[in-house]
C-alpha positions as CSV (number, residue, x, y, z in Angstrom):
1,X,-30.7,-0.5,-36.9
2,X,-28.2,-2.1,-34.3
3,X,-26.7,0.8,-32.1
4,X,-23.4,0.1,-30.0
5,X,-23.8,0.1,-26.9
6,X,-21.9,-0.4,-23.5
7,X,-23.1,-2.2,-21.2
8,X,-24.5,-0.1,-17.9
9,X,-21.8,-2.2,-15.8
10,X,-18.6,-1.2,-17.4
11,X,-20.3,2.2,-17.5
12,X,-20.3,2.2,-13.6
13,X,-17.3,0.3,-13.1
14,X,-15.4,2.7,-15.2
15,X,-17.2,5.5,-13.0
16,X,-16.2,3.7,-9.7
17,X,-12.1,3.3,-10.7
18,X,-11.8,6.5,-12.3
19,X,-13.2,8.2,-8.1
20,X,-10.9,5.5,-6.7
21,X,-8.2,6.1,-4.4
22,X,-4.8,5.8,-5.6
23,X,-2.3,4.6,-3.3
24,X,1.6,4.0,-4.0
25,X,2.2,0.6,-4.1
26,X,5.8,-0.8,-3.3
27,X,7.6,-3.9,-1.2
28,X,11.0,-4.6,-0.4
29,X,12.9,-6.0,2.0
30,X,16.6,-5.6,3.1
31,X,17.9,-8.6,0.9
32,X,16.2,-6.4,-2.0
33,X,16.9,-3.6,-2.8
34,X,15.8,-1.3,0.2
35,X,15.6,2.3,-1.4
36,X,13.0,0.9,-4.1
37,X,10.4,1.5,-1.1
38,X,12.4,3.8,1.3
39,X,10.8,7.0,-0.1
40,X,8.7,7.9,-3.2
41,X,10.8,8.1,-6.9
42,X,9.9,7.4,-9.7
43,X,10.9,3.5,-9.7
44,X,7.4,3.6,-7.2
45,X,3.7,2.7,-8.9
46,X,0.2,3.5,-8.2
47,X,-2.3,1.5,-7.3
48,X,-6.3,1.8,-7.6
49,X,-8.0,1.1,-4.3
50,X,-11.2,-1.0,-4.3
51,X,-14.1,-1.6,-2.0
52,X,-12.3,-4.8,-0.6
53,X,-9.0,-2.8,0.1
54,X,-10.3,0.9,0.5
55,X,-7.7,3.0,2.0
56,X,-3.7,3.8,1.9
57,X,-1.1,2.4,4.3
58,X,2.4,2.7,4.6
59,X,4.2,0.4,7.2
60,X,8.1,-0.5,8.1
61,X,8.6,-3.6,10.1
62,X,11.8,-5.0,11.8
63,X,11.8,-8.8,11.0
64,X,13.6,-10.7,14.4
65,X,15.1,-14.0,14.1
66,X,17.4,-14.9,17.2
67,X,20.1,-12.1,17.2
68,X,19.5,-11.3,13.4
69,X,17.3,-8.4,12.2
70,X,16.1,-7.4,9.2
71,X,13.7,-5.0,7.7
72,X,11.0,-4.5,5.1
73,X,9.0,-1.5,4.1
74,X,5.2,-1.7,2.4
75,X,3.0,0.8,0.9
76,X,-0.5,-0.1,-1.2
77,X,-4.1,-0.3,-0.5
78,X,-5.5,-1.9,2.5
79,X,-8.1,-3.2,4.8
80,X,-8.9,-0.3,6.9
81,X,-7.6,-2.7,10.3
82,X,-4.3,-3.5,8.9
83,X,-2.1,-1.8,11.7
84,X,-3.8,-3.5,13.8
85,X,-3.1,-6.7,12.6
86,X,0.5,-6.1,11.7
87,X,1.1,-4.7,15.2
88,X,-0.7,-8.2,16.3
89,X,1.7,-9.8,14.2
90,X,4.9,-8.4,15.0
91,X,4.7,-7.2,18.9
92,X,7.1,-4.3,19.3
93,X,8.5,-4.5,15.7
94,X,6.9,-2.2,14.0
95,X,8.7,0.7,12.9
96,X,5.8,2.7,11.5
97,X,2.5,1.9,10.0
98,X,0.1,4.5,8.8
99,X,-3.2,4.7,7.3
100,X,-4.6,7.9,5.2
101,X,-7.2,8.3,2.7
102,X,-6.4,11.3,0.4
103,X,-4.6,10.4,-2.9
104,X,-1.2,9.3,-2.8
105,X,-0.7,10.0,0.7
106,X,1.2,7.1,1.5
107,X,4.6,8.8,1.1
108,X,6.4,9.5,3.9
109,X,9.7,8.6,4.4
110,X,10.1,4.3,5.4
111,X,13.1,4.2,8.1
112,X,15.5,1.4,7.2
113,X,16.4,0.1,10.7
């Protein structure tokens, strides 16, 4: 007699994303449309967080070109050094960028400019 089983490894990955932190996960950009990241609605998703990208961020970055600037707001799950390398990236740009690692906690209001 053949019994069904599953196999121990979607067993335990099952176990692992069901404890997994969920982060909102949104981009956009000034040329896009802006308020689809500015705050949390309902046009926003949530993401699973994995051991590769294990904790929430939230970040708003002011994008400089000559005497142009533009803006783009992030939220999603991350490398736990991501600040860091965004405020390497973009020297005095930065708006805001936040980590946090309680569910959904990535949801504070994104300044547009």
């Amino acid at each position: 007699m053949m019994k069904n089983f599953l196999p121990l490894s979607a067993i335990l990955a099952y176990l692992h994303m069901a404890g997994a932190l969920q982060c909102y996960n949104c981009v956009a950009s000034q040329n896009d449309d802006m308020k689809n990241c500015l705050n949390i609605d309902g046009t926003v998703t949530v993401e699973s967080c994995t051991d590769d990208y294990p904790i929430c961020f939230e970040a708003g970055v002011n994008h400089v070109y000559e005497n142009i600037t533009t803006y783009s707001n992030q939220r999603g799950c991350a490398i736990k050094t991501i600040c860091n390398l965004i405020n390497q990236d973009y020297k005095g740009n930065v708006r805001k960028c936040r980590l946090c690692s309680s569910d959904k906690c990535n949801n504070s209001t994104l300044s547009g400019n």
